[in-house]
C-alpha positions in Angstrom: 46.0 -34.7 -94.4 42.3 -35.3 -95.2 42.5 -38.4 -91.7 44.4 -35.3 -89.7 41.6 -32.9 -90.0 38.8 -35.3 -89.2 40.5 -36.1 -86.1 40.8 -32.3 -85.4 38.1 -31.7 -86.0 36.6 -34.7 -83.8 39.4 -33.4 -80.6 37.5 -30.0 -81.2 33.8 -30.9 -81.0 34.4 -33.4 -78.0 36.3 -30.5 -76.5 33.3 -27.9 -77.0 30.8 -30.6 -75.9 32.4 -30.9 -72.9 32.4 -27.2 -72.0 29.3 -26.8 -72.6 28.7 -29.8 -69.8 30.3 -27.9 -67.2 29.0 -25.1 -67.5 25.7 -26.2 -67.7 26.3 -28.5 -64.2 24.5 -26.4 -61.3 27.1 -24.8 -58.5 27.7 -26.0 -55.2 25.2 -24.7 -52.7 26.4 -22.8 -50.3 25.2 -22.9 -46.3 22.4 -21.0 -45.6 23.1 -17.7 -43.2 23.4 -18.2 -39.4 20.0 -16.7 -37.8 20.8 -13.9 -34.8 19.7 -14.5 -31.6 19.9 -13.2 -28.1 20.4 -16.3 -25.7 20.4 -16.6 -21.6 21.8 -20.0 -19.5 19.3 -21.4 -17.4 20.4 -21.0 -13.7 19.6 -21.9 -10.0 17.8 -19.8 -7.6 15.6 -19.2 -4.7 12.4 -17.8 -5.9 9.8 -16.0 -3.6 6.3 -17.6 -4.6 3.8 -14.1 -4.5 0.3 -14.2 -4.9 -0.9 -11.3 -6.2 -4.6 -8.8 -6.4 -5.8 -6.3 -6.6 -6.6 -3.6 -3.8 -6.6 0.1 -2.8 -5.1 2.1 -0.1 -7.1 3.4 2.4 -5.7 5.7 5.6 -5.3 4.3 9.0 -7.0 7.1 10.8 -8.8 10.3 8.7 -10.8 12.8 10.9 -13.1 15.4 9.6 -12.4 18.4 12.3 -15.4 19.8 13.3 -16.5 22.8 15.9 -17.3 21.7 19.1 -18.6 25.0 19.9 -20.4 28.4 18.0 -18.3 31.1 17.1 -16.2 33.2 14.4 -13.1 30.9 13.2 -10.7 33.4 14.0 -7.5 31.3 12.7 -6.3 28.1 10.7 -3.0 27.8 11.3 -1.3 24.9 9.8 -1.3 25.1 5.9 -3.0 23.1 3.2 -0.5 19.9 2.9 1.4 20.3 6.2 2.2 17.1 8.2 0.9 17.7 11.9 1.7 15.6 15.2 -1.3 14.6 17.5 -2.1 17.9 19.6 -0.6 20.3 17.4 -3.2 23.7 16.9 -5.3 23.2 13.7 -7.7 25.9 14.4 -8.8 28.7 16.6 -12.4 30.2 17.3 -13.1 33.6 18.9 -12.6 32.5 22.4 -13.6 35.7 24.2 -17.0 34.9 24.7 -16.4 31.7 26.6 -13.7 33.0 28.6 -16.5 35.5 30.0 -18.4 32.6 31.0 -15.7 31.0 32.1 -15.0 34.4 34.3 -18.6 34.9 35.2 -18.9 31.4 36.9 -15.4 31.6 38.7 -16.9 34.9 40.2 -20.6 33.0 41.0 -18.3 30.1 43.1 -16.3 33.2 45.1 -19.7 34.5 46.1 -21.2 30.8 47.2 -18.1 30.5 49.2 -18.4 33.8 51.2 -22.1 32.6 52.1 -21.0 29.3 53.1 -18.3 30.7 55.7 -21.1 33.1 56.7 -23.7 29.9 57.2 -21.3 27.8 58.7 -20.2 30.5 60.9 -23.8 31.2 62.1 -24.3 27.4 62.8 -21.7 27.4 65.2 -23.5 30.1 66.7 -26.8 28.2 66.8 -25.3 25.2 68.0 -23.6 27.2 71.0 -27.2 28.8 71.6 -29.1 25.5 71.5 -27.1 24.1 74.2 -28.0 27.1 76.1 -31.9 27.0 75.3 -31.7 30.6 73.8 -32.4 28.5 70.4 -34.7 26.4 69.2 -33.6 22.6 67.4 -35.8 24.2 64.7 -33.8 27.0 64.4 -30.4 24.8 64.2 -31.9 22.1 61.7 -32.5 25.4 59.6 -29.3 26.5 59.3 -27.7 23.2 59.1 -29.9 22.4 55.7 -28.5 25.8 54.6 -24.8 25.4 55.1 -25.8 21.8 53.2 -27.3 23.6 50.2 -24.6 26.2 50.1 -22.4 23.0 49.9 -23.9 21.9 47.1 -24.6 25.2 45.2 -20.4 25.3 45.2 -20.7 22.0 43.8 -22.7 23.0 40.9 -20.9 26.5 40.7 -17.3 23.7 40.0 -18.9 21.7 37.4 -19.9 25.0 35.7 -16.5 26.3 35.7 -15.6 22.9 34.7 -18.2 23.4 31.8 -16.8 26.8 30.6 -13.3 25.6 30.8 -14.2 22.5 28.5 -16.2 25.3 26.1 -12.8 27.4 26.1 -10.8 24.6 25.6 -13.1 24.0 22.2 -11.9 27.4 21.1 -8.7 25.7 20.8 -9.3 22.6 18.3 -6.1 20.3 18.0 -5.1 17.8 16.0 -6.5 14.1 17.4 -4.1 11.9 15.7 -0.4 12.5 13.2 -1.1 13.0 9.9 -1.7 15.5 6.9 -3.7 18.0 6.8 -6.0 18.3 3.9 -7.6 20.9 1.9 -9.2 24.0 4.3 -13.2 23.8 4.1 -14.1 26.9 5.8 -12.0 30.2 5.3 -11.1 32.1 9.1 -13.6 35.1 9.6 -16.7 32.4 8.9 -19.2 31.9 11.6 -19.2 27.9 12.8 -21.0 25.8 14.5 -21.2 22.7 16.7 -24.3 21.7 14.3 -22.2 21.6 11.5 -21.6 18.8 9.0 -19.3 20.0 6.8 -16.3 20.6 9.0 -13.3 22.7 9.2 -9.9 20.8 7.3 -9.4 17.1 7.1 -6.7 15.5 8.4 -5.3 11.4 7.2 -2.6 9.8 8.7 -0.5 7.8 5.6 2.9 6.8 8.2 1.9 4.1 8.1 -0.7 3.4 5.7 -2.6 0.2 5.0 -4.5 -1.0 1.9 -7.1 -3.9 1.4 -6.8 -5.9 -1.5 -8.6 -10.1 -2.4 -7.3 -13.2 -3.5 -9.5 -16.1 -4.5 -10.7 -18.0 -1.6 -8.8 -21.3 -2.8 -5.9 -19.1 -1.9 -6.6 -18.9 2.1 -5.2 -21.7 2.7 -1.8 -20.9 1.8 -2.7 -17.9 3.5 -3.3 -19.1 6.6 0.0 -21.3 6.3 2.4 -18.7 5.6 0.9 -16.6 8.5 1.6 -19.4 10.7 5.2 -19.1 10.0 5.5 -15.9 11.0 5.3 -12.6 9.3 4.2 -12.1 5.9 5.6 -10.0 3.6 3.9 -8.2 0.8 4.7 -5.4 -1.9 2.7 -3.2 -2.9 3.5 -1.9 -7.1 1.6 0.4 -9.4 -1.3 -0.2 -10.8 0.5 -1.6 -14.3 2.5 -3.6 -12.1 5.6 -2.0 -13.1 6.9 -0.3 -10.0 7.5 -1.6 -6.4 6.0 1.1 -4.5 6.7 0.1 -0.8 7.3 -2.9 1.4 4.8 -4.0 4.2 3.8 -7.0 6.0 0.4 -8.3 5.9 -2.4 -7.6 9.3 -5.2 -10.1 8.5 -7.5 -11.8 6.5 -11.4 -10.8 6.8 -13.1 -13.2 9.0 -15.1 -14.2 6.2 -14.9 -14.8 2.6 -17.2 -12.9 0.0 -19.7 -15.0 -1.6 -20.9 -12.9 -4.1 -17.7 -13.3 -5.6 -15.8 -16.0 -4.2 -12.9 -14.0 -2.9 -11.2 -13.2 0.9 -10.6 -9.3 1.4 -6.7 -8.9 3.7 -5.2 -6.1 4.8 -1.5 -4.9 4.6 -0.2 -2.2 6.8 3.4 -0.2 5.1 5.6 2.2 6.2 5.3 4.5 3.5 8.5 6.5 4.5 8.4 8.3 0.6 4.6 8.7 0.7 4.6 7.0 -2.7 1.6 5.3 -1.2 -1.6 7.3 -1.0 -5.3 7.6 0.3 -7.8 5.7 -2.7 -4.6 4.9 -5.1 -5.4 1.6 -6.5 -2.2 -1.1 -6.3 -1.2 -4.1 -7.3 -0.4 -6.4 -4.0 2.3 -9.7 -4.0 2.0 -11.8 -1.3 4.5 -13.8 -0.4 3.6 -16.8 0.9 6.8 -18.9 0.3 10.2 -19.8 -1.6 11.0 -22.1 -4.4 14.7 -23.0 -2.9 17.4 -24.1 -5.8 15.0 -23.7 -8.6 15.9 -24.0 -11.7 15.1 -20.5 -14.0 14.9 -18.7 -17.2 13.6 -15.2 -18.3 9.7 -15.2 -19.1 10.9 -14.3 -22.9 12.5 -18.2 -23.0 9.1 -19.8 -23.0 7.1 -20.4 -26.4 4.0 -22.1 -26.4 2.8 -24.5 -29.1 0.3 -26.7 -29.5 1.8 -30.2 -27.3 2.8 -27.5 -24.6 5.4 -25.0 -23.5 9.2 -25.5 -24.6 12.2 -23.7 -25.4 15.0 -22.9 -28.1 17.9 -24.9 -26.4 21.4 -24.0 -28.4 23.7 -27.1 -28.6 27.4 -27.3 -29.0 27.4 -27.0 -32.9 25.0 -24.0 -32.5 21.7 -25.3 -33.8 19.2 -25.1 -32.0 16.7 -28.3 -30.7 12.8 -27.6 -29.5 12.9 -28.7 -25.8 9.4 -29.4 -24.4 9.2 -28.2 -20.5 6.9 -27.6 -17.6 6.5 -24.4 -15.8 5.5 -24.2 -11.8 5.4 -20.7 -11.2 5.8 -17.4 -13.5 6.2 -13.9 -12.9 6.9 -11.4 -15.4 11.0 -11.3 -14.3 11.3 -15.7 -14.3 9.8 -18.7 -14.6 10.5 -21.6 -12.8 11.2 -24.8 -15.0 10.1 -28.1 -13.2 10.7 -30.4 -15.5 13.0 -30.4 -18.9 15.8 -27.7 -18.7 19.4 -28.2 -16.4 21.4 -25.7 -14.9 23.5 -24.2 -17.5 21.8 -25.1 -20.7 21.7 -22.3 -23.0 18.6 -21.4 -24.1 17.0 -18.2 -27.0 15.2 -15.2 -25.3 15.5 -13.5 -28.5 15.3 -14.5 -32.7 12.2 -17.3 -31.8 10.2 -16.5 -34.8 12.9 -17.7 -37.6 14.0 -21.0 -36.1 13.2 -24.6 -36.0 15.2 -28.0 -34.8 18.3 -28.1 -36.5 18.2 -23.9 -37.4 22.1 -22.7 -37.0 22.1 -19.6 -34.9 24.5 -17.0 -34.3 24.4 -15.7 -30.8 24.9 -11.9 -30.4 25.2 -11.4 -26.9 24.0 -13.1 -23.7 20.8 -11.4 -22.5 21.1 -10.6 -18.5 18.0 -12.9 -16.7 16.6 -9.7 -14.3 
């Protein structure tokens, strides 16, 4: 009994020491969590290449309507705001005194005429007296120079009719050119005149509307090439460059470059047809002066920058996710094209950056759209 219980005892202690073993052995470690990220595939297009500046919009025509004659301004009547075509009434002054002159010299030409029959008829007189002797080639040389002058008197009496009807005319100011009618600088029952400086209304034409904007001169080249091609295009967007505001083609460079600071001043010409484009509004301009064709593309968001260059997340078939080191020829805040490093079709992170590395599992969420 005494050799039973030792080995007993011996099956127990081995058993306990080897309990105690496992459960001191450390558990299997378990994977760690897939990080979340938003992913995008890398895809062909045809990119428009835009060179962009700054500029401000600036009317094609703006007139300041002044008096061309003195008088109450009796009416304005287009309103503050109204669009107006080229010869539409924009304003009215007291025309009554003018059409008195206009009146009195009509009458003044009537009364020259009835001399000149009178003269003319007393020459033929003179003439038919002289040949006669009863009159003396004194006589007829007189009254020849006075049918001349009362020729010319008429003349002078036309160009003052002439004169009043131009200063009647004035009473009658329309508008020189299409466009909007600005805010009304002199109220009607004011007294104007032609000396005036500060005008009547204002009127700008914005259909169509052009705005000036630079580029760097080492940009005129391409410039220059692009307009060779034909017609260039350029859009015109807010000033944070976050809405297209309207569609134009470019006019012209300046016909020199700035030297003060190294940049060429061109000029765009748009339709405006939603007048989102407007008189000192300050834009931002993309000129296009080309196309990337098949190009290769990813969203901006794609491209991390480190300290050997740019690169990108690329998800492989296991879903990890490999650094991929890649060159960039042109960016603009929708793409950027990848020159060299990324295929068509490779799947690459737009979203998640910060938590990975080469080799980081990944779970995508969805595919982010490329705009």
């Amino acid at each position: 009994m005494g050799g039973l219980g030792i080995v007993v005892a011996i099956g127990a202690i081995a058993a306990a020491r080897g309990f105690a073993q496992h459960a001191s052995a450390p558990a299997p470690s378990s994977p760690e969590p897939a990080v979340p990220v938003l992913t995008t595939r890398a895809v062909r297009s045809n990119v428009p290449v835009y060179l962009e500046g700054i500029g401000s919009v600036q009317a094609d025509n703006a007139v300041l309507v002044r008096s061309r004659v003195d008088g109450t301004l009796m009416q304005v009547p287009v309103r503050e705001g109204q669009e107006v075509k080229q010869g539409d009434v924009i304003a009215v002054i007291d025309p009554r005194p003018y059409q008195a002159a206009l009146d009195q010299a009509m009458a003044k030409k009537q009364e020259d005429k009835a001399q000149l029959a009178n003269a003319r008829l007393d020459l033929v007189r003179y003439q038919s007296l002289a040949r006669q002797s009863f009159a003396t080639e004194q006589q007829l040389d007189t009254q020849q120079a006075l049918v001349a002058q009362l020729v010319a008197t008429i003349a002078g009496d036309q160009a003052a009719i002439e004169a009043a009807q131009l200063n009647l005319a004035y009473c009658y100011i329309a508008s020189p050119i299409p466009g909007r009618v600005g805010l009304r600088l002199v109220d009607p029952g004011n007294l104007v005149h032609a000396t005036d400086t500060t005008g009547i209304i204002t009127i700008t034409q914005i259909h169509p509307i052009t705005a000036t904007f630079t580029l760097p001169q080492e940009q005129l080249p391409r410039v220059t090439a692009a307009m060779a091609k034909g017609a260039v295009p350029v859009l015109a967007y807010s000033s944070d460059d976050s809405t297209e505001l309207d569609a134009g083609t470019l006019l012209t460079p300046n016909n020199q470059i700035d030297q003060t600071t190294g940049t060429i001043e061109l000029k765009a010409e748009f339709p405006n047809p939603h007048d989102t484009l407007w008189p000192g509004q300050f834009i931002n301009a993309h000129l296009q002066v080309g196309t990337d064709l098949n190009a290769v593309t990813v969203p901006p968001a794609a491209i991390q920058h480190g300290p050997d260059g740019l690169y990108v997340f690329v998800v492989k078939p296991d879903r990890t996710v490999a650094v991929q080191p890649i060159t960039v020829g042109y960016q603009t805040a929708r793409l950027a094209v990848v020159t060299k490093g990324l295929n068509v079709g490779e799947q690459v992170v737009v979203q998640g950056q910060s938590r990975l590395d080469t080799g980081t599992r990944v779970a995508i969420e969805n595919r982010a759209a490329m705009s």
